[in-house]
C-alpha positions as CSV (number, residue, x, y, z in Angstrom):
1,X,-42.9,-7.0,40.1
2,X,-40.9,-3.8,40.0
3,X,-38.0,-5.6,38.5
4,X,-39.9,-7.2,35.4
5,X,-41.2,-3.4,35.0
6,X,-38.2,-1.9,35.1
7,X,-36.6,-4.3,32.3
8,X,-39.6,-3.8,30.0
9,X,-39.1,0.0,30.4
10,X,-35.5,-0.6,29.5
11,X,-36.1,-3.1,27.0
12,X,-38.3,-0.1,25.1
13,X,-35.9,2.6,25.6
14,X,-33.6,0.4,24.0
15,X,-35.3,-0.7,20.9
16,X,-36.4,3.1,20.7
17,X,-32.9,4.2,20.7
18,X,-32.1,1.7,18.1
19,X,-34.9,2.6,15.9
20,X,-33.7,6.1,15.8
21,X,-30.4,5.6,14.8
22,X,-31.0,3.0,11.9
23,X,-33.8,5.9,10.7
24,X,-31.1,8.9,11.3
25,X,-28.5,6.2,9.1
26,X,-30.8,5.8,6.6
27,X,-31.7,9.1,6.0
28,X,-28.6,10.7,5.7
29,X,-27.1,11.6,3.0
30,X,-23.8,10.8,1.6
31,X,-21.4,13.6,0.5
32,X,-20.1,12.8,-2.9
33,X,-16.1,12.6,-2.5
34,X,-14.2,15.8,-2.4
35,X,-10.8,16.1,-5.1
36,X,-7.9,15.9,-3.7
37,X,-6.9,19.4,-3.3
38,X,-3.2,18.4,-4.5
39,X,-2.6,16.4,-7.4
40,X,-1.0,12.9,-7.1
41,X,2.8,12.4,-6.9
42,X,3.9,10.6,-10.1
43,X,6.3,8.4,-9.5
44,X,9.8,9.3,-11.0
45,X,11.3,6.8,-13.5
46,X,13.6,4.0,-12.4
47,X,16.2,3.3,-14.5
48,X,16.7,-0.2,-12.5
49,X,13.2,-1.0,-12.7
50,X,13.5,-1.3,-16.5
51,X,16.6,-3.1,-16.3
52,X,14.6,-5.6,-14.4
53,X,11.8,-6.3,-16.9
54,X,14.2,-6.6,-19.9
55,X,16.1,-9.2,-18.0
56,X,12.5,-10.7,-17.1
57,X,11.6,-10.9,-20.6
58,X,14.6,-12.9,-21.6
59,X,13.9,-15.8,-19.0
60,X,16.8,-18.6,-18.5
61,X,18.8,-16.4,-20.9
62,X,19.5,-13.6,-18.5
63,X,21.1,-15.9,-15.9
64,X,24.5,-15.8,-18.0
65,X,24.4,-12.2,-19.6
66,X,26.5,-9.9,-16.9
67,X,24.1,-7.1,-17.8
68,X,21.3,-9.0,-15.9
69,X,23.4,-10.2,-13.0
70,X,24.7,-6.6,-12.2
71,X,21.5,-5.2,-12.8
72,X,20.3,-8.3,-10.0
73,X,23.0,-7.4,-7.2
74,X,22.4,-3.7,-7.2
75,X,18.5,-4.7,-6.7
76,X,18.9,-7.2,-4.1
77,X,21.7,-4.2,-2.4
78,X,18.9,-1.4,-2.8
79,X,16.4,-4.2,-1.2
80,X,18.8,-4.9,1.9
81,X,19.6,-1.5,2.4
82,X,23.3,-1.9,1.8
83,X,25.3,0.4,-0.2
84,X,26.7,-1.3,-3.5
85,X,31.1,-2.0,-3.2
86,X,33.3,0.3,-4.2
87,X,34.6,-0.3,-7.9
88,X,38.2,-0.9,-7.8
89,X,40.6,1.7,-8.9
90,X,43.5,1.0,-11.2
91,X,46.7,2.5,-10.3
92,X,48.5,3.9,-13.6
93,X,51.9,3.3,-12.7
C-alpha cells in the first residue's frame, strides 16, 4: 500500500510542478527586440556579379559572346578557389 501512496504523491508533485511552469510561461512577458547596437554591413559591389546577370539576361546568346565566357571562368575560378592563369606576356623583340 505504501507504493501506490508513494506514486500518487509523486504523480501530484508532478502535475504541480507542471502547472507552475506553464502559469510562470504564460505570464511572462516578452521583451520587445533590442536594435542592433551596430549597423548592418552592406555588402560591397561586385563587379562580377553584374557581369553575371547581363550575360543572364541575354540567354542562349551569351554562350558565343567572349565577354560572357570570361566573365563564366573567372566565376567558376572564384567558386573553386583557384587563382585565375596568368595572362601571357608578349616579348617585344
Amino acid at each position: 500500500m505504501e507504493g501506490k501512496n508513494l506514486a500518487r504523491i509523486g504523480a501530484i508533485v508532478f502535475v504541480a510542478f507542471a502547472i507552475t511552469a506553464a502559469v510562470i510561461e504564460m505570464t511572462r512577458k516578452d521583451e520587445p527586440g533590442r536594435p542592433a547596437s551596430t549597423p548592418a554591413l552592406a555588402p560591397s559591389a561586385d563587379p562580377l556579379r553584374a557581369d553575371q546577370r547581363r550575360c543572364q539576361q541575354m540567354g542562349e546568346a551569351a554562350a558565343n559572346d567572349p565577354e560572357c565566357l570570361r566573365v563564366w571562368a573567372e566565376t567558376r575560378d572564384r567558386f573553386l578557389g583557384r587563382t585565375p592563369p596568368a595572362a601571357p606576356q608578349h616579348n617585344e623583340d
